[in-house]
C-alpha positions as CSV (number, residue, x, y, z in Angstrom):
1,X,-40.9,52.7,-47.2
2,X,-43.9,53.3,-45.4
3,X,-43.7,55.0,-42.4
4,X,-45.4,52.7,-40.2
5,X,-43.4,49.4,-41.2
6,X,-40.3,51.1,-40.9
7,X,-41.5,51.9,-37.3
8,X,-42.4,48.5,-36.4
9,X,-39.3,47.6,-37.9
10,X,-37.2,50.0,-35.8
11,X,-39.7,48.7,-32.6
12,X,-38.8,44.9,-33.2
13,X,-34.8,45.7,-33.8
14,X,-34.6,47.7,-30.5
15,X,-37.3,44.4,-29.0
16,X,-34.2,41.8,-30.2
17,X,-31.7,44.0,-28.9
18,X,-33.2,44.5,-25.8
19,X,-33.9,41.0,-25.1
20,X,-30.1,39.6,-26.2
21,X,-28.6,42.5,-23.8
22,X,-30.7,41.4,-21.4
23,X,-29.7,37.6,-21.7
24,X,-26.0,39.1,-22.1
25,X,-26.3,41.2,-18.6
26,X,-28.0,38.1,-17.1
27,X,-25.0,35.3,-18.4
28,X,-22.8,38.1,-16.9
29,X,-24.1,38.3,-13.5
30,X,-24.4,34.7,-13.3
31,X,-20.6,34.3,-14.4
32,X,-19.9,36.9,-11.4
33,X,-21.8,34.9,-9.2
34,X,-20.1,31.4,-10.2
35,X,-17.0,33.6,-9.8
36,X,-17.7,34.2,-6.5
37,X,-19.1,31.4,-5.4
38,X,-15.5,29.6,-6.8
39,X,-13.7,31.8,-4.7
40,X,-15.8,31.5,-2.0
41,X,-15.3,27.4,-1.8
42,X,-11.1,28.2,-2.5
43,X,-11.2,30.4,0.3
44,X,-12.6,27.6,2.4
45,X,-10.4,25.3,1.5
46,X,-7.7,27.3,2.3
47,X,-8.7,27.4,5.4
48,X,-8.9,23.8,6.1
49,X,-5.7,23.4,4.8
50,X,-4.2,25.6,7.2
51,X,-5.9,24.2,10.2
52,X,-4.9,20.7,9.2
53,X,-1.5,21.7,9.3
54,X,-1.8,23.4,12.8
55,X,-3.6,20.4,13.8
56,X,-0.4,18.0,12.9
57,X,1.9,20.8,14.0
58,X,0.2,20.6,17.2
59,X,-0.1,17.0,17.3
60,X,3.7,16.5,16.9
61,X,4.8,18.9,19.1
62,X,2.5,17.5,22.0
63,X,3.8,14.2,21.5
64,X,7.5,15.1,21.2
65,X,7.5,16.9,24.2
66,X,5.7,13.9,25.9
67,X,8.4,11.7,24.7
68,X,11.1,13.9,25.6
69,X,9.9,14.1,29.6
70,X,8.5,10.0,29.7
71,X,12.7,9.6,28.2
72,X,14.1,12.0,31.1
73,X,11.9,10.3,33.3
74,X,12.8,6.5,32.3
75,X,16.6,7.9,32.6
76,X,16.0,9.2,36.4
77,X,15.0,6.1,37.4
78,X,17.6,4.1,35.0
79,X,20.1,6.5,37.2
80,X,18.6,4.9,40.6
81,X,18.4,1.0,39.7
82,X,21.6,1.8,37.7
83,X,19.9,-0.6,35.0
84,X,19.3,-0.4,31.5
85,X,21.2,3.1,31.0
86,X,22.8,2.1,27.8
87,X,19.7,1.9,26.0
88,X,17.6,4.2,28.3
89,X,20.3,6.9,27.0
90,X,19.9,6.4,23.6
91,X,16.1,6.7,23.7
92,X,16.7,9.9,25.3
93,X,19.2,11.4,22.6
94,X,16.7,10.2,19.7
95,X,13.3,11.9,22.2
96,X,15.8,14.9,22.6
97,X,16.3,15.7,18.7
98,X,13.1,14.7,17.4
99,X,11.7,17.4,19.7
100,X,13.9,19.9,19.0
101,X,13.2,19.6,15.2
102,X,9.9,19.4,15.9
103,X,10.4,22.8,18.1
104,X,12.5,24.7,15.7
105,X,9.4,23.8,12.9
106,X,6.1,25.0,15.2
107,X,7.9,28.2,16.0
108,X,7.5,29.0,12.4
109,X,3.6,28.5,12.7
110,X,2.2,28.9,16.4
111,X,0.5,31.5,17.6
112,X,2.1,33.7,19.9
113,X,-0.2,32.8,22.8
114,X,0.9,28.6,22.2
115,X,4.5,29.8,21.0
116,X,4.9,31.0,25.0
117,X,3.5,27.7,26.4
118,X,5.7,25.6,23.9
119,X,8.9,27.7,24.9
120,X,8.3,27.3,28.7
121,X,8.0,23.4,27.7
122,X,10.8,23.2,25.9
123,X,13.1,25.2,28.0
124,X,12.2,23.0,31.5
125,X,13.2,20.0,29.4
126,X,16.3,21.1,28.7
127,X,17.1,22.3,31.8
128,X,15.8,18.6,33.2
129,X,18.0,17.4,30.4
130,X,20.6,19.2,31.4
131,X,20.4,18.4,35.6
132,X,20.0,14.4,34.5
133,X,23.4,14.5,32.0
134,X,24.9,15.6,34.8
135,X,23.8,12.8,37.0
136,X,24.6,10.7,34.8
137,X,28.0,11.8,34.3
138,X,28.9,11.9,38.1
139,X,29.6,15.4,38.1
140,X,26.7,17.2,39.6
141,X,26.1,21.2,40.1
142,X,24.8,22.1,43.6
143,X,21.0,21.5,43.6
144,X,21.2,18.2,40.9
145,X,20.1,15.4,42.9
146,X,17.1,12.4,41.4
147,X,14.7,14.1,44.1
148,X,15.3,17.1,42.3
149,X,15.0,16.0,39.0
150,X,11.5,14.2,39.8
151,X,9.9,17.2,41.2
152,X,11.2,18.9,37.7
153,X,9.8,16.4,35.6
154,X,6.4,16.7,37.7
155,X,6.4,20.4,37.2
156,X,6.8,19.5,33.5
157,X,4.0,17.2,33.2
158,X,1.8,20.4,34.6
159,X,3.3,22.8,32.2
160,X,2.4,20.2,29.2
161,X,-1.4,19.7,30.2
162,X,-1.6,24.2,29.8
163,X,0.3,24.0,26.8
164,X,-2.5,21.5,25.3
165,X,-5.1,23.4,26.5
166,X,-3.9,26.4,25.0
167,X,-3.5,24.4,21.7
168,X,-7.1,22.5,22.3
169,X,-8.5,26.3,22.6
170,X,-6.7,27.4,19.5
171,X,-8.2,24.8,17.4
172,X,-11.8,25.2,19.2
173,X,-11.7,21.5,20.5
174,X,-15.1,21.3,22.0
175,X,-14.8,21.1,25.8
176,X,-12.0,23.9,25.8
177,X,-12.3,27.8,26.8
178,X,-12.8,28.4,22.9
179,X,-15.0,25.3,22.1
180,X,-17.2,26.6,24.3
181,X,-17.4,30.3,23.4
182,X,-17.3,29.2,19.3
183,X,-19.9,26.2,20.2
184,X,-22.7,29.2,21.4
185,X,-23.8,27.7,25.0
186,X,-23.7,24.1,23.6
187,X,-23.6,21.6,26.0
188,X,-19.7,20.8,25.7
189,X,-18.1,21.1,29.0
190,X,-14.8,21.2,30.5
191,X,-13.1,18.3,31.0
192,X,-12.2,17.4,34.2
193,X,-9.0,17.4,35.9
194,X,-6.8,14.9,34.0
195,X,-5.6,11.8,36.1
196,X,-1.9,11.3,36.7
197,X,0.0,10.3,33.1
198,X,2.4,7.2,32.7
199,X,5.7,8.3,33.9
200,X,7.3,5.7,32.2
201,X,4.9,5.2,29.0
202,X,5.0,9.0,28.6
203,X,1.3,8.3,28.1
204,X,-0.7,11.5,28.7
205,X,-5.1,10.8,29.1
206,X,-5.0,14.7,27.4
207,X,-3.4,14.1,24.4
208,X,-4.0,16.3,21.5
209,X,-4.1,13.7,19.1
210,X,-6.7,11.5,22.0
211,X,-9.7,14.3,20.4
């Protein structure tokens, strides 16, 4: 074979080569790329998963506890008009174990810095809990009286509104500490001071799930 054809030969064999490894490097870093790009968007996802579960975690625990105190409250004053206790009891003992259960599940998932607000919370109420059974059953401890149990139940309320700001921080609510810091300056600001809640509704204008 002449010399020169089997060179052009040999040239356009190592041209085809060339240009299929080429396509095959190039399919290759495009399929690492997708890859990516795949794991990438999973990632994400993940993410909003878990904050949609912190965000109902939190949600339920705010309202449980709000429950809980509006029920201790109703109770108190049930106590004083001795009216209504029958049923006023039992919408305490259904508050009470919903927000225990609730309880027992967020301190599988808080972080620490919401797990020590939640645990303050959930120890006053049972102490309140505790002070207004007593009450009721006629056989108080020294220091039980209703005067004491309201300014309990007002302490509570206070202790509630830092435990939703930590939670409002924690998920970046815009107007909190870290809304603010994650929202760069933006023009979010802090709410103001929160007007006195329901007693009675267990209605709280702060609510977690009022974003």
């Amino acid at each position: 074979m002449d010399i020169g054809v089997l060179t052009a030969l040999l040239v356009a064999v190592v041209g085809v080569a060339g240009t299929l490894m080429s396509a095959l490097l190039t399919q290759r870093a495009a399929d690492r790329s997708r890859q990516r790009e795949l794991e990438r968007v999973g990632e994400a996802w993940d993410r909003r998963a878990e904050a949609r579960e912190l965000w109902s975690c939190y949600v339920a625990l705010n309202t449980s506890g709000r429950h809980y105190l509006a029920a201790l409250t109703d109770l108190v004053y049930a106590l004083e008009r001795e009216a209504e206790l029958p049923s006023v009891r039992t919408r305490l003992t259904a508050a009470r174990d919903r927000h225990r259960q609730v309880y027992a599940e967020a301190q599988m998932r808080l972080p620490d810095r919401v797990l020590d607000h939640a645990g303050v919370v959930s120890h006053g109420l049972g102490a309140v809990y505790g002070m207004v059974r007593r009450l009721d059953d006629g056989l108080p401890r020294p220091g039980d009286s209703s005067a004491a149990a309201h300014r309990a139940v007002e302490a509570l309320w206070t202790q509630l509104r830092e435990m939703r700001r930590e939670m409002r921080a924690d998920l970046g609510v815009p107007g909190s500490e870290e809304g603010r810091r994650r929202g760069e300056g933006g023009e979010a600001g802090e709410v103001g001071a929160a007007s006195a809640p329901d007693r009675h509704s267990g209605i709280d204008p702060e609510a977690v799930e009022g974003h």
